[in-house]
C-alpha positions in Angstrom: -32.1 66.1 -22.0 -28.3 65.7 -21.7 -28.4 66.8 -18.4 -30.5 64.0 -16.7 -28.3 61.2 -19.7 -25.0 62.5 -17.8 -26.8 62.2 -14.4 -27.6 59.2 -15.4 -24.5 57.7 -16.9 -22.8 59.5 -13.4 -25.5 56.7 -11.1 -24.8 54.2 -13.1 -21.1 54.1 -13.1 -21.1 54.9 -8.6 -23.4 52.0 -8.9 -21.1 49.7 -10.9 -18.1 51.2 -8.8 -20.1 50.6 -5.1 -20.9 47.0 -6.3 -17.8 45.6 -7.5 -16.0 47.5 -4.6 -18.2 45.1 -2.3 -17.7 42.2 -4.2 -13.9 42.9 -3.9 -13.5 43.4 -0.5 -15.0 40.2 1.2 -13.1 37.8 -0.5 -10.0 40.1 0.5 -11.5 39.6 3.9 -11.9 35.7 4.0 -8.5 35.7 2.7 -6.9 37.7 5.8 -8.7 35.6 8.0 -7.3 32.0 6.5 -3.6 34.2 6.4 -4.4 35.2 10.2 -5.1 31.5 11.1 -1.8 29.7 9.2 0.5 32.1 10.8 -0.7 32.4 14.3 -0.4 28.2 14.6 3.1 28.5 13.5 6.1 28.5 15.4 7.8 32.2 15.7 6.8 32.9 11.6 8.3 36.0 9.7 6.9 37.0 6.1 9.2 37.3 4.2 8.0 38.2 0.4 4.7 37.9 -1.5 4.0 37.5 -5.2 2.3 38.8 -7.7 -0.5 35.6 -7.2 -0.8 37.1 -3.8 1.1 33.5 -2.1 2.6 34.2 0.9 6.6 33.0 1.5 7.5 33.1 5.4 9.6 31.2 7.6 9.2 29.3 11.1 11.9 28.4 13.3 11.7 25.2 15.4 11.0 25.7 18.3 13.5 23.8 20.0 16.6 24.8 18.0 16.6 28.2 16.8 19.3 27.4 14.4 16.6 25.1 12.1 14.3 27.1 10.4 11.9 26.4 7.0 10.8 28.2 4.1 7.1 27.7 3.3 4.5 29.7 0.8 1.1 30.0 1.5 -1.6 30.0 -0.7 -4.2 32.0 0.5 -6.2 31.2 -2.9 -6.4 27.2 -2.4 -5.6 27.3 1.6 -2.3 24.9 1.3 0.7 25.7 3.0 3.9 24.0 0.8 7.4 23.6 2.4 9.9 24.5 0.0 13.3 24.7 2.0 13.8 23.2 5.6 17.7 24.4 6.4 19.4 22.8 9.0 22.9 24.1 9.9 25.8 21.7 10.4 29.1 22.1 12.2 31.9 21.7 10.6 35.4 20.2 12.7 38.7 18.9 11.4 37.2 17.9 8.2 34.1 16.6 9.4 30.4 17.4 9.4 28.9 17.3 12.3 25.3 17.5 12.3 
């Protein structure tokens, strides 16, 4: 009798394991896929960090100066991209900015 309780308890737990395994991995999916569709419509993007909520922080350069680029994050969660820095260099002679 404690055989076929451990054989059992041993199904029940793959079970458990096999479901939530497949209820993990397509969300995980859908949210490569939004990922894969922010960054290939961006200009030249770079990842540059992810957090622990799984948002994404990359940059994009414009694409006619190099020297202009912008710090986003993605959520893939909610879908919205936010802008959090946009950096624009400025040149600096006798005293002046020059922009």
């Amino acid at each position: 009798m404690i055989h076929v309780k451990n054989i059992f308890l041993a199904i029940l737990l793959l079970t458990t394991l096999v479901t939530s395994y497949t209820l993990l991995a397509e969300p995980k999916q859908k949210l490569y896929a939004k990922t894969k569709v922010i960054l290939d419509n961006l200009s030249r993007p770079a990842i540059e960090n992810i957090d622990k909520q799984g948002r994404i922080y990359f940059t994009t350069y414009d694409t006619l100066d190099l020297n202009k680029f912008t710090l986003e994050r993605f959520d893939p969660i909610t879908g919205k991209v936010e802008e959090l820095v946009k950096i624009q260099p400025c040149r600096i002679r006798e005293g002046r900015e020059i922009h």
